[in-house]
PQR file of N, CA, C, O and H, with PARSE charges and radii, in Angstrom:
ATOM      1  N   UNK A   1      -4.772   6.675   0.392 -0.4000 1.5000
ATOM      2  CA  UNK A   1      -4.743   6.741   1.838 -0.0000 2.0000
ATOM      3  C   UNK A   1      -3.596   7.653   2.247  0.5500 1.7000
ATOM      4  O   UNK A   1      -2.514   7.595   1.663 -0.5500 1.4000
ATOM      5  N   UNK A   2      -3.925   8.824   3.643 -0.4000 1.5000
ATOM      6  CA  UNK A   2      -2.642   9.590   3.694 -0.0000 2.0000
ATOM      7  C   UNK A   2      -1.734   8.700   4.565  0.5500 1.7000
ATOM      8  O   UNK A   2      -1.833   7.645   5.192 -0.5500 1.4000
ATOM      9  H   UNK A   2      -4.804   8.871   4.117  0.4000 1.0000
ATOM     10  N   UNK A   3      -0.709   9.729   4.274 -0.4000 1.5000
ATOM     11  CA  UNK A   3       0.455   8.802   5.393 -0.0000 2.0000
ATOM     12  C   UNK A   3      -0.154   8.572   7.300  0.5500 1.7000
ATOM     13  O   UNK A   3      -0.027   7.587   8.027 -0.5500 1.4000
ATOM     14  H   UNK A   3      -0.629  10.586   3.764  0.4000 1.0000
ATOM     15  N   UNK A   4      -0.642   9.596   7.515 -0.4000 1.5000
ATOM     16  CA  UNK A   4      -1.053   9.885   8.836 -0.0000 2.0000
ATOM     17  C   UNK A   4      -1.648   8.912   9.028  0.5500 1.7000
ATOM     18  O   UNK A   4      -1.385   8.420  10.125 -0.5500 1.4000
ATOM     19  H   UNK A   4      -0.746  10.396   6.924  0.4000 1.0000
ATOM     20  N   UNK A   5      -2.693   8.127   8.179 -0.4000 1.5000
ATOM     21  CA  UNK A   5      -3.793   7.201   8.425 -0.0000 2.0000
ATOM     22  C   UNK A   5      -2.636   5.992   8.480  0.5500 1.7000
ATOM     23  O   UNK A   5      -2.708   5.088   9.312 -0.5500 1.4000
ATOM     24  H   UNK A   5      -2.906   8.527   7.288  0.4000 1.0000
ATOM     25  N   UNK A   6      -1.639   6.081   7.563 -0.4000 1.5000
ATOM     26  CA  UNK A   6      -1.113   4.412   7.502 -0.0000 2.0000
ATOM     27  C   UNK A   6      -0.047   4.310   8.973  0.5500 1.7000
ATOM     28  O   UNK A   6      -0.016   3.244   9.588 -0.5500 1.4000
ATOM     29  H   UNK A   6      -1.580   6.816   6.887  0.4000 1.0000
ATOM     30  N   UNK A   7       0.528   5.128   9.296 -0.4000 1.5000
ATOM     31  CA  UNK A   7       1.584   5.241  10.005 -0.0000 2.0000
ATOM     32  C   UNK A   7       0.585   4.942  11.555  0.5500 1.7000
ATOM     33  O   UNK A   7       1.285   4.598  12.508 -0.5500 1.4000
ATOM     34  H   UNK A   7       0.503   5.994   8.796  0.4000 1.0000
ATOM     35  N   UNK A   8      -0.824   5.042  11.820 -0.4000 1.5000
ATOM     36  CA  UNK A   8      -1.016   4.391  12.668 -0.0000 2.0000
ATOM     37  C   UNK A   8      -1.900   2.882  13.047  0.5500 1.7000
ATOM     38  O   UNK A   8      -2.560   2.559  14.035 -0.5500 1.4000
ATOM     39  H   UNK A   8      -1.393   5.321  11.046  0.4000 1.0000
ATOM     40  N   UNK A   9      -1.476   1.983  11.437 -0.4000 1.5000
ATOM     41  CA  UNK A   9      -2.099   1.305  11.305 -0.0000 2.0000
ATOM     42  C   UNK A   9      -0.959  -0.096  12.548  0.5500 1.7000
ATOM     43  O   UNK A   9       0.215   0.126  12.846 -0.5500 1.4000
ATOM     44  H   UNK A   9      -0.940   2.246  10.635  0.4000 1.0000
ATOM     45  N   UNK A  10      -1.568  -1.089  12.911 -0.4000 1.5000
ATOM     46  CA  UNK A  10      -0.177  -1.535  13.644 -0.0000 2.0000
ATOM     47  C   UNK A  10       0.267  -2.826  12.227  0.5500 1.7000
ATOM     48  O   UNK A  10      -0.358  -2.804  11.166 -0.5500 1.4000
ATOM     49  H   UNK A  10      -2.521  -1.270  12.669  0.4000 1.0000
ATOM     50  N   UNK A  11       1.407  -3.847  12.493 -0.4000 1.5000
ATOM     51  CA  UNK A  11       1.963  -4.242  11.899 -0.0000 2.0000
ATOM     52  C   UNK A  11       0.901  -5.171  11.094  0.5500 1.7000
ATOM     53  O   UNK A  11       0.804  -5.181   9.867 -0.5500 1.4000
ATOM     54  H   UNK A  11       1.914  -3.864  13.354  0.4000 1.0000
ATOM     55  N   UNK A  12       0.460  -5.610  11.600 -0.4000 1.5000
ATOM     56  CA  UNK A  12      -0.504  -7.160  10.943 -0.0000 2.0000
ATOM     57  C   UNK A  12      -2.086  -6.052   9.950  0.5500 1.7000
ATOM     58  O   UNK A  12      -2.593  -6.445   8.899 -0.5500 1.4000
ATOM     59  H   UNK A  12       0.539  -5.601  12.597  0.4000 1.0000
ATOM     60  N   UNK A  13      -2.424  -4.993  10.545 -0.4000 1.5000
ATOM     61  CA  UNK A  13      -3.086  -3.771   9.710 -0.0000 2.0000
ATOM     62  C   UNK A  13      -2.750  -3.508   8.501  0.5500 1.7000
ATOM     63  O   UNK A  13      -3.520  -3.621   7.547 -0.5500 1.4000
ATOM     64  H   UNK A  13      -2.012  -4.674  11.399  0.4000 1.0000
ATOM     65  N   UNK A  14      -1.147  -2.997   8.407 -0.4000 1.5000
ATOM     66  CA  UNK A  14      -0.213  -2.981   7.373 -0.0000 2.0000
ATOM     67  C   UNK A  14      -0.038  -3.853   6.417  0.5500 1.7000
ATOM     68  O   UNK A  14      -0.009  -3.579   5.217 -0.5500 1.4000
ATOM     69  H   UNK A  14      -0.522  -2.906   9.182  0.4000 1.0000
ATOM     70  N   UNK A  15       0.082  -4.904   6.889 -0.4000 1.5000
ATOM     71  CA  UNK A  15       0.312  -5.747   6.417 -0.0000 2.0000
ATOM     72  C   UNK A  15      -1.045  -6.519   4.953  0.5500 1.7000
ATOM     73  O   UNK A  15      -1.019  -7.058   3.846 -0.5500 1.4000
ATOM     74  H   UNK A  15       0.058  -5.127   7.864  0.4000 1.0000
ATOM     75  N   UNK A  16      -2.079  -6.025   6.057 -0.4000 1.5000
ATOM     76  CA  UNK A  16      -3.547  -6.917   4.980 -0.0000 2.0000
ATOM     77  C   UNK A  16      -3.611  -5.687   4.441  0.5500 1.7000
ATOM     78  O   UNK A  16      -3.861  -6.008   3.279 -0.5500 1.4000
ATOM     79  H   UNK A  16      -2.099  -5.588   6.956  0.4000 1.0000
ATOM     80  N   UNK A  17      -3.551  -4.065   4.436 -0.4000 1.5000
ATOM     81  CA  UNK A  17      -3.666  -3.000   3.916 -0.0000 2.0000
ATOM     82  C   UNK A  17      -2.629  -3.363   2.274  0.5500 1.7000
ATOM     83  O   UNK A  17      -2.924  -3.049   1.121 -0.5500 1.4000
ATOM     84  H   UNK A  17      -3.348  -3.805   5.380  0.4000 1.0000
ATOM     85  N   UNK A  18      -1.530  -4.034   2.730 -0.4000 1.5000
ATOM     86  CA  UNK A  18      -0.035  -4.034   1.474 -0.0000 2.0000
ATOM     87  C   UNK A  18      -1.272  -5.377   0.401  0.5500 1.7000
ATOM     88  O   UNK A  18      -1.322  -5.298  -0.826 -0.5500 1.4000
ATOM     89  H   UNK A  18      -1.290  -4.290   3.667  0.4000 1.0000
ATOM     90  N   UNK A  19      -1.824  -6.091   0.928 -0.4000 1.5000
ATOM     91  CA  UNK A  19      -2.155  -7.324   0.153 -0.0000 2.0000
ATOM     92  C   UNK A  19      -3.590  -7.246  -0.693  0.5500 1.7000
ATOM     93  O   UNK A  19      -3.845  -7.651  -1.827 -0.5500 1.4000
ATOM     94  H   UNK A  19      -1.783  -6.155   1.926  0.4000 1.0000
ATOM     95  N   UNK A  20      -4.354  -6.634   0.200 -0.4000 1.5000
ATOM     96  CA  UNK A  20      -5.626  -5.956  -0.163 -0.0000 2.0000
ATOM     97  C   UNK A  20      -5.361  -4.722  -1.780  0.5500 1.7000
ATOM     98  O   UNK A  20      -5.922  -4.617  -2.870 -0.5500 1.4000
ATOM     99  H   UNK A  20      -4.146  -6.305   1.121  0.4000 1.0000
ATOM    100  N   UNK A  21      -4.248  -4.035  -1.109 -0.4000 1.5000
ATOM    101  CA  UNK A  21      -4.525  -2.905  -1.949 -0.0000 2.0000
ATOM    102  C   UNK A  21      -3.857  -3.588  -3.700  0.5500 1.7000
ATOM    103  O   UNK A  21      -4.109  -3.228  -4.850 -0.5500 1.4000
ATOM    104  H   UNK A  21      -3.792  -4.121  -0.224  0.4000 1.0000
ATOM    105  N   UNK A  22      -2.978  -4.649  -3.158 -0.4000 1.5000
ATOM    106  CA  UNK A  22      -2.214  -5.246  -4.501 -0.0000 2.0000
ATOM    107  C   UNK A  22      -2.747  -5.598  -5.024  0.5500 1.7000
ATOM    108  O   UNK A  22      -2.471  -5.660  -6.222 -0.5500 1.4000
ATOM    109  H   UNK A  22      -2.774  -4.941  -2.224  0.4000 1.0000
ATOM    110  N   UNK A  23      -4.466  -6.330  -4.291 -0.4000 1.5000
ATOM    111  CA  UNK A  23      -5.192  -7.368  -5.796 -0.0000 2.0000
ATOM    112  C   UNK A  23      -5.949  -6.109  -6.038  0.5500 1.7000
ATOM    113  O   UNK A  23      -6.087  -5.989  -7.255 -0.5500 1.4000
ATOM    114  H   UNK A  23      -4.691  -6.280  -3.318  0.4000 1.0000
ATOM    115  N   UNK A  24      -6.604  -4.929  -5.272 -0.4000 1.5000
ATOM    116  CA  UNK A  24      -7.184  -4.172  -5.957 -0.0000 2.0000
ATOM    117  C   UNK A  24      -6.324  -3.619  -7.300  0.5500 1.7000
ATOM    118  O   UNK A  24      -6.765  -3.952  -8.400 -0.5500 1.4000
ATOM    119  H   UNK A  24      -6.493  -5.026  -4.283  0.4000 1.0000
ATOM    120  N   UNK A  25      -5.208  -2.850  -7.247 -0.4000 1.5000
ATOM    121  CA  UNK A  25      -4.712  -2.877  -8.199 -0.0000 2.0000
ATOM    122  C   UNK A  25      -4.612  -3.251  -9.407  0.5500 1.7000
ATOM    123  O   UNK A  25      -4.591  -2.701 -10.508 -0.5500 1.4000
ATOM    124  H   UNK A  25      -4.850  -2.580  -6.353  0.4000 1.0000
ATOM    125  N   UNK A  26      -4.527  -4.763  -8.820 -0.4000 1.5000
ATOM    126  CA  UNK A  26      -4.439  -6.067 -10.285 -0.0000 2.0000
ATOM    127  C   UNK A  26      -5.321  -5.746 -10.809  0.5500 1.7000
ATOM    128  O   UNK A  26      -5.195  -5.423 -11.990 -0.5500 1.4000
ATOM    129  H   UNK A  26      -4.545  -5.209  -7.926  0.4000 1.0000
ATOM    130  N   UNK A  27      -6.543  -5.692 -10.211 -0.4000 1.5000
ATOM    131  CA  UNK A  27      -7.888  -5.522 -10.953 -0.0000 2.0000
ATOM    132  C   UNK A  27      -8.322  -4.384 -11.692  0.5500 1.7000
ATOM    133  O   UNK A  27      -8.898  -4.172 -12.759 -0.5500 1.4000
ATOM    134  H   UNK A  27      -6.645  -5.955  -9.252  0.4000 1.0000
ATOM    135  N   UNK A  28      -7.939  -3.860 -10.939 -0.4000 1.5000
ATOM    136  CA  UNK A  28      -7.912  -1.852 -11.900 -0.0000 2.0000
ATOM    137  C   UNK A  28      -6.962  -2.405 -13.411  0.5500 1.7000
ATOM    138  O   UNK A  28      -7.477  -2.512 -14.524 -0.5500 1.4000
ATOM    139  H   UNK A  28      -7.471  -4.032 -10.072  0.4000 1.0000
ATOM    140  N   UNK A  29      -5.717  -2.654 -13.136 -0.4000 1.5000
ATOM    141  CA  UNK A  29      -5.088  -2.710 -14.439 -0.0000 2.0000
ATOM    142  C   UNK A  29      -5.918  -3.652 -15.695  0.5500 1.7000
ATOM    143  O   UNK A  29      -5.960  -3.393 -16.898 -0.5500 1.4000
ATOM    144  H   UNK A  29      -5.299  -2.567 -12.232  0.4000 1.0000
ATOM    145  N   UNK A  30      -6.472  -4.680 -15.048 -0.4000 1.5000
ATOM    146  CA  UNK A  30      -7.005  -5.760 -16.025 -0.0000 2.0000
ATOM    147  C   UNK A  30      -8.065  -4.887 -16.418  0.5500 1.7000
ATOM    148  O   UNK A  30      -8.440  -4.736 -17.581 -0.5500 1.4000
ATOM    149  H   UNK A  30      -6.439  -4.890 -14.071  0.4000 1.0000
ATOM    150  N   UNK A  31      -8.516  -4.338 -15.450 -0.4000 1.5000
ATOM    151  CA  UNK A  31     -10.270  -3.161 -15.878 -0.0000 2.0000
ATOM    152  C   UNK A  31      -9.815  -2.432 -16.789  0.5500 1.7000
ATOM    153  O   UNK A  31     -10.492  -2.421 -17.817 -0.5500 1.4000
ATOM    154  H   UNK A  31      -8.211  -4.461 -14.505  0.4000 1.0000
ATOM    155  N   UNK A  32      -8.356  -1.447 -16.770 -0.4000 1.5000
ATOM    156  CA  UNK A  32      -7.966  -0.411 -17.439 -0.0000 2.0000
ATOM    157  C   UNK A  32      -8.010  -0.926 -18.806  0.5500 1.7000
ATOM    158  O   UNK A  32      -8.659  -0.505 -19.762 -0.5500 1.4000
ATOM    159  H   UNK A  32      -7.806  -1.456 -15.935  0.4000 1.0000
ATOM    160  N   UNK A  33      -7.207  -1.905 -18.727 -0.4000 1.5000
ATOM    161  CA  UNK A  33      -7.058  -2.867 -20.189 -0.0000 2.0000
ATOM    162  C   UNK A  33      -8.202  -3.034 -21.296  0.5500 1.7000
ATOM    163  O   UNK A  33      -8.320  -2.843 -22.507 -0.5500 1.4000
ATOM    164  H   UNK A  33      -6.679  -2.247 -17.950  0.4000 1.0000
ATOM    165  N   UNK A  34      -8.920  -3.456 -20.312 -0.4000 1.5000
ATOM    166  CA  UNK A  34     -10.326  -3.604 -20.876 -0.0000 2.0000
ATOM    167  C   UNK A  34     -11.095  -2.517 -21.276  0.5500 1.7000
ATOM    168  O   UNK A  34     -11.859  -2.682 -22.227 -0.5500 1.4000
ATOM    169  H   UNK A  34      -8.824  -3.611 -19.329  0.4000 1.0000
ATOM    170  N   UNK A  35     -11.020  -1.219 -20.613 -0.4000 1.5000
ATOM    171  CA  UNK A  35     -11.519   0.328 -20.985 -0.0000 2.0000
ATOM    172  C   UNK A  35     -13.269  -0.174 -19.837  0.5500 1.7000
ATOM    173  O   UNK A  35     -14.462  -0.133 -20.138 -0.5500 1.4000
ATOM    174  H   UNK A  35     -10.399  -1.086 -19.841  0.4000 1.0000
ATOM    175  N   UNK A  36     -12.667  -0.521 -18.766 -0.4000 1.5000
ATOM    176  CA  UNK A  36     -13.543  -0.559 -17.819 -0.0000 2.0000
ATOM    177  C   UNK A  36     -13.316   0.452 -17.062  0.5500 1.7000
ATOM    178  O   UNK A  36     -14.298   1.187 -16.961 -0.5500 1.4000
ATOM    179  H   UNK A  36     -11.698  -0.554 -18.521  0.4000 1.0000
ATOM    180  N   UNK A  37     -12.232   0.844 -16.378 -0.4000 1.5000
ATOM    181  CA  UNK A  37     -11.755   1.957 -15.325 -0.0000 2.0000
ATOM    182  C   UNK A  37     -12.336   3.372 -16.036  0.5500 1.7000
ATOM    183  O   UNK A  37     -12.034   3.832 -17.137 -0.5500 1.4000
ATOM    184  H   UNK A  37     -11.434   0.247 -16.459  0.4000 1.0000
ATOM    185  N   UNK A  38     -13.093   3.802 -15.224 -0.4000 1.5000
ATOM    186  CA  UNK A  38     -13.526   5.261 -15.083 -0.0000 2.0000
ATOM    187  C   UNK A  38     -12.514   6.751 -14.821  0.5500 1.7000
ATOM    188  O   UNK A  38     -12.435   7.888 -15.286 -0.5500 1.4000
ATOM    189  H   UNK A  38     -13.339   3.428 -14.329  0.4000 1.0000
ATOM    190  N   UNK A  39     -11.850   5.915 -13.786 -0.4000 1.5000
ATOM    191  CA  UNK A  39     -11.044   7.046 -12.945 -0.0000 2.0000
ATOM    192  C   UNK A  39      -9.604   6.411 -13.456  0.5500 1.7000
ATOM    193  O   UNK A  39      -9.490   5.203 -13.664 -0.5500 1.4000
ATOM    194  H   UNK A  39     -11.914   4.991 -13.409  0.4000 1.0000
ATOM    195  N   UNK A  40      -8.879   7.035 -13.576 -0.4000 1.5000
ATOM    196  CA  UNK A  40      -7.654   6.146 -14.510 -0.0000 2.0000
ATOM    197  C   UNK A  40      -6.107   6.725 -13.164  0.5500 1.7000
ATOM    198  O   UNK A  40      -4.937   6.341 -13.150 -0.5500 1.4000
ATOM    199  H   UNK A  40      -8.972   8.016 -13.406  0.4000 1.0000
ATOM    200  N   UNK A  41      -6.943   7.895 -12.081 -0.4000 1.5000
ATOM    201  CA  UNK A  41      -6.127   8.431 -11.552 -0.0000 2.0000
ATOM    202  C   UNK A  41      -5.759   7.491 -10.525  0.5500 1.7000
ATOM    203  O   UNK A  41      -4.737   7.517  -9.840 -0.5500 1.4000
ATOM    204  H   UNK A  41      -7.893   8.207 -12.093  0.4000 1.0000
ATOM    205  N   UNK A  42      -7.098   6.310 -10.477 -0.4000 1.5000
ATOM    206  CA  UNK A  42      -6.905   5.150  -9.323 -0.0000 2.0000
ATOM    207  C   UNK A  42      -5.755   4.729  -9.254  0.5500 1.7000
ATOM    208  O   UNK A  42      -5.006   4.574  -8.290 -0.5500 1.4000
ATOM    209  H   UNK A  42      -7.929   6.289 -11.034  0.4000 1.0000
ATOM    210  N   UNK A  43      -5.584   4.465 -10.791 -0.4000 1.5000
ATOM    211  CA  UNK A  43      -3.978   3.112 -10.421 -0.0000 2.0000
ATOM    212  C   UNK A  43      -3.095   4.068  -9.652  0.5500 1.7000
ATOM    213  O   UNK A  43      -2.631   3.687  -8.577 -0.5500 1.4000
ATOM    214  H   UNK A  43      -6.193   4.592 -11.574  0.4000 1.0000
ATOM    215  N   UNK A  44      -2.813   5.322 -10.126 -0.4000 1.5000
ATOM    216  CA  UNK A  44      -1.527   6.039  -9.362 -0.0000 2.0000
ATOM    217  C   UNK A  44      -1.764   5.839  -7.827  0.5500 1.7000
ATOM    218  O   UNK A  44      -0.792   5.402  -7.210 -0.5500 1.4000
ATOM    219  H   UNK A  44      -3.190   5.632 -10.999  0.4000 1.0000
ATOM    220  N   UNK A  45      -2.783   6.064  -7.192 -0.4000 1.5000
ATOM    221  CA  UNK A  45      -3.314   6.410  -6.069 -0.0000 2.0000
ATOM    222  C   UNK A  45      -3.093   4.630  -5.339  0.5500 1.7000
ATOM    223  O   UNK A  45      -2.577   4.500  -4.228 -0.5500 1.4000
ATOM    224  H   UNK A  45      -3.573   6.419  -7.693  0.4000 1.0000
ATOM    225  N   UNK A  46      -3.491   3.596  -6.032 -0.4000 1.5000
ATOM    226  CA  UNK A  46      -2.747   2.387  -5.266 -0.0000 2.0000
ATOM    227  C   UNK A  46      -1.173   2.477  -5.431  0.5500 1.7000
ATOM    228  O   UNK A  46      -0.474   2.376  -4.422 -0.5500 1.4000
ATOM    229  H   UNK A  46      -3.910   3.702  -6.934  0.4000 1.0000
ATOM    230  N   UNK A  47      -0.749   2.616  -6.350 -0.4000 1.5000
ATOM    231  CA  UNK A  47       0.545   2.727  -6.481 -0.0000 2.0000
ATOM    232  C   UNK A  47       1.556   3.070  -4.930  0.5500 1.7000
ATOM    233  O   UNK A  47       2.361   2.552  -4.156 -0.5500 1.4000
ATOM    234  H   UNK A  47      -1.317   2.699  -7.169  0.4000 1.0000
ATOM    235  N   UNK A  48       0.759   4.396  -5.227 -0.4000 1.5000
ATOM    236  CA  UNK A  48       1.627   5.430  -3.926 -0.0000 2.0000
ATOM    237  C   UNK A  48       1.021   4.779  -2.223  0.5500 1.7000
ATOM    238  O   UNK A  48       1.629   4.578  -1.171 -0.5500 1.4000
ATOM    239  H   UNK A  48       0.106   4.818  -5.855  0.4000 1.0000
ATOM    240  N   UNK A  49      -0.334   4.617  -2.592 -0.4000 1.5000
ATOM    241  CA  UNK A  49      -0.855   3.906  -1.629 -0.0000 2.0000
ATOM    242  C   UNK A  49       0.026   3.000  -0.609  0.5500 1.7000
ATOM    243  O   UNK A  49       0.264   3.211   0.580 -0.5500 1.4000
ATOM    244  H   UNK A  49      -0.828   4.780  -3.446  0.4000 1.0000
ATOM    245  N   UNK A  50       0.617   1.454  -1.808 -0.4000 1.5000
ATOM    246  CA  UNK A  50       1.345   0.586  -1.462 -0.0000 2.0000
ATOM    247  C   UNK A  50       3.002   0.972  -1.108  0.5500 1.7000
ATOM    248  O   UNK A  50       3.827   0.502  -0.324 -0.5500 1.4000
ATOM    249  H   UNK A  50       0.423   1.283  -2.775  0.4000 1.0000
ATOM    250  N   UNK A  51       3.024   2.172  -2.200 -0.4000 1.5000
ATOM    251  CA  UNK A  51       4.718   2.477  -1.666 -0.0000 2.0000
ATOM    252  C   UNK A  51       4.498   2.927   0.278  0.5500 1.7000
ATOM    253  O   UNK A  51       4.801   2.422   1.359 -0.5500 1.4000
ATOM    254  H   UNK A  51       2.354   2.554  -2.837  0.4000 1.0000
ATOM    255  N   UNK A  52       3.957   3.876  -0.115 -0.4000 1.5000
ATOM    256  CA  UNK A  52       3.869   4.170   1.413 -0.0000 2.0000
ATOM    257  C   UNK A  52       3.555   3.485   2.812  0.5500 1.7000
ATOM    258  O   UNK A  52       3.926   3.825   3.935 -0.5500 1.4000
ATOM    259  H   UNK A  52       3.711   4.286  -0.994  0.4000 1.0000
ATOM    260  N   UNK A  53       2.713   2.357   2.386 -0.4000 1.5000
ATOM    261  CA  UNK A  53       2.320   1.338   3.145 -0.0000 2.0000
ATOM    262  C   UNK A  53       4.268   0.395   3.297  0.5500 1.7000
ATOM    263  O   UNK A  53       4.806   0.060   4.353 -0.5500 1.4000
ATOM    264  H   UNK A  53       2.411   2.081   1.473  0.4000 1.0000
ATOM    265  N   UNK A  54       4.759   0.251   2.074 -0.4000 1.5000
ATOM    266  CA  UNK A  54       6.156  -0.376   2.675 -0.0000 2.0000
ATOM    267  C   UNK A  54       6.783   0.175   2.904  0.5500 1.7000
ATOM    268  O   UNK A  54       7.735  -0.403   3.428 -0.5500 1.4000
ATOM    269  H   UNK A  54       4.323   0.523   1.216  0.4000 1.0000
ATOM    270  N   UNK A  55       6.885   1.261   2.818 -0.4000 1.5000
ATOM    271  CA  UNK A  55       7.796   2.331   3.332 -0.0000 2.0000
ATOM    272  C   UNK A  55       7.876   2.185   4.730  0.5500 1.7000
ATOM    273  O   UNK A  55       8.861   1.740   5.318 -0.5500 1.4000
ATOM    274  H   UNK A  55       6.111   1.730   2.393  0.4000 1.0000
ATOM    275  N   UNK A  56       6.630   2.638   5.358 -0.4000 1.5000
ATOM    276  CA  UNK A  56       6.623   2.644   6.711 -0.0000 2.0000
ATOM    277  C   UNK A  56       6.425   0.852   7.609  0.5500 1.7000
ATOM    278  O   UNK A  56       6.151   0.625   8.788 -0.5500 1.4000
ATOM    279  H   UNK A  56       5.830   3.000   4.881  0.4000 1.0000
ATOM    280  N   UNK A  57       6.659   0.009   6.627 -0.4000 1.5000
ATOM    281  CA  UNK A  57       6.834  -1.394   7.185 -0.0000 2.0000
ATOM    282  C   UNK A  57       8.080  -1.814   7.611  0.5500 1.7000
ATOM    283  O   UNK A  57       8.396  -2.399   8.646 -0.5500 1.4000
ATOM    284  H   UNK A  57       6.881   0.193   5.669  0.4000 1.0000
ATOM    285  N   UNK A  58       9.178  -1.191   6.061 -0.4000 1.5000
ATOM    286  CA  UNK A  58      10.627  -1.027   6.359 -0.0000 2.0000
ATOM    287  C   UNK A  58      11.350  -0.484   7.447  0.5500 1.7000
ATOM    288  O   UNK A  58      12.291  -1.039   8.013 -0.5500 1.4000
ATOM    289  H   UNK A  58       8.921  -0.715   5.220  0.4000 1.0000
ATOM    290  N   UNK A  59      10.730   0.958   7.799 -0.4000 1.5000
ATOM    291  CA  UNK A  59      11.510   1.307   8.902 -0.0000 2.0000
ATOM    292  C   UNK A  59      11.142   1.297  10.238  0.5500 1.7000
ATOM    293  O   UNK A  59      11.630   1.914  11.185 -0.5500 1.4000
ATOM    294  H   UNK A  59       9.965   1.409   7.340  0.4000 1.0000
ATOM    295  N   UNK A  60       9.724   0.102  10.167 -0.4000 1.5000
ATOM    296  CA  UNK A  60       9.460  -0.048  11.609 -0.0000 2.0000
ATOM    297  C   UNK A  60      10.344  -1.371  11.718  0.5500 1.7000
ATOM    298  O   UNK A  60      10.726  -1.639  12.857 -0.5500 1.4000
ATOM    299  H   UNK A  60       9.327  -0.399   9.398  0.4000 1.0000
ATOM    300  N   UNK A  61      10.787  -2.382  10.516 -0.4000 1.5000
ATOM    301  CA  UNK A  61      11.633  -3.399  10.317 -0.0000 2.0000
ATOM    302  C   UNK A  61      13.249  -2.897  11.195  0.5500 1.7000
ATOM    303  O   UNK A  61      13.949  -3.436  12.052 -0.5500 1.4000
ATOM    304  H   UNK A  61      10.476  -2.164   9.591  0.4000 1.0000
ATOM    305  N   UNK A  62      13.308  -1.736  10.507 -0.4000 1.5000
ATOM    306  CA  UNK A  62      14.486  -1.435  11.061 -0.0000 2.0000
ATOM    307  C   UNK A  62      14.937  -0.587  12.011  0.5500 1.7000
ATOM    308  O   UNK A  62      16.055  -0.073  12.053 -0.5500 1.4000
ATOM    309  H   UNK A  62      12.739  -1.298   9.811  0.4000 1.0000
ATOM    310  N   UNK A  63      13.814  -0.417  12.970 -0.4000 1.5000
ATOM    311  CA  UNK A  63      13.920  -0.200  13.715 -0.0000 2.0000
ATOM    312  C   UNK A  63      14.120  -1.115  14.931  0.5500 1.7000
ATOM    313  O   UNK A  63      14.686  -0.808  15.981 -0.5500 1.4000
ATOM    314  H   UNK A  63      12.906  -0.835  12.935  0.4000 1.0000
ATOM    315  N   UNK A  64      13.520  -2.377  14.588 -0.4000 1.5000
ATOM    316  CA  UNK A  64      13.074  -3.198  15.520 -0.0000 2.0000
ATOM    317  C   UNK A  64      14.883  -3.984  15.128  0.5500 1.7000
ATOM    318  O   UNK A  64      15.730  -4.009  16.022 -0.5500 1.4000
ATOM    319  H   UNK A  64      13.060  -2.626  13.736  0.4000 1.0000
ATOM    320  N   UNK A  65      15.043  -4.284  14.372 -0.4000 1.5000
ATOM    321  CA  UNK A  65      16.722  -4.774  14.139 -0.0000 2.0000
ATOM    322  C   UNK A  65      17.344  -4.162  14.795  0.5500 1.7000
ATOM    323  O   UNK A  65      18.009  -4.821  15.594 -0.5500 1.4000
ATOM    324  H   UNK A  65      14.355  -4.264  13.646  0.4000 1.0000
ATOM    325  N   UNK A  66      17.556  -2.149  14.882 -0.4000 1.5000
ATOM    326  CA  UNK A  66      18.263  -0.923  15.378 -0.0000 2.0000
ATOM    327  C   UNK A  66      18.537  -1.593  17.259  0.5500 1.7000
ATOM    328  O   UNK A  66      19.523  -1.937  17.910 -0.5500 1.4000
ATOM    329  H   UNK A  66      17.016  -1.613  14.232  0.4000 1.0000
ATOM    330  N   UNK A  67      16.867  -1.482  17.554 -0.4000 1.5000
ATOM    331  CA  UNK A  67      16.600  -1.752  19.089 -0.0000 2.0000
ATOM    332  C   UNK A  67      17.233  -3.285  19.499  0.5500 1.7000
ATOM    333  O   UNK A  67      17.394  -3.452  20.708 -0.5500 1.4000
ATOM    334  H   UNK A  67      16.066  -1.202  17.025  0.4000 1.0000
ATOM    335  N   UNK A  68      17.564  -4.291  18.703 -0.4000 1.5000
ATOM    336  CA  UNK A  68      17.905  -5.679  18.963 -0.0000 2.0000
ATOM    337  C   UNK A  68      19.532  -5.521  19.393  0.5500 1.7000
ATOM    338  O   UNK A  68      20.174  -6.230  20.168 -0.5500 1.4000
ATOM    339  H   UNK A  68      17.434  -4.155  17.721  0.4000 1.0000
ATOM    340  N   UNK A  69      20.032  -4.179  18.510 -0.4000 1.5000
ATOM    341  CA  UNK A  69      21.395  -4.798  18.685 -0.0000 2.0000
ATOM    342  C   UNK A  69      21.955  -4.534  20.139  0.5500 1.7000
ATOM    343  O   UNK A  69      23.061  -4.967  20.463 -0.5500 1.4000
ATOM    344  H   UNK A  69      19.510  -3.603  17.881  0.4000 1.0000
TER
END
């Protein structure tokens, strides 16, 4: 997923996007294990997926702390 798409997902979006993409993951790795996975480029692609998904969770976090004080 690009950044553009995640950055206008809103918080609770983000959020099932971070949880969703983790069990997919799980499952790719257990598939990989197994010599089920086809595309092996998947796992990277959740990987970065999820970084980016907390990435932009963090600094809407801290933003919202920034605006409190």
């Amino acid at each position: 997923m690009k950044l553009q798409d995640i950055t206008k997902k809103t918080d609770a979006e983000l959020t099932e996007l971070i949880v969703t993409t983790r069990a997919d993951l799980a499952k790719a790795v257990i598939d990989s294990r197994t010599k089920e996975v086809k595309n092996t480029k998947q796992l990277a692609a959740f990987k970065k997926t999820i970084a980016r998904a907390l990435t932009i969770a963090r600094e809407r976090e801290i933003a919202k702390m920034e605006a409190a004080e």
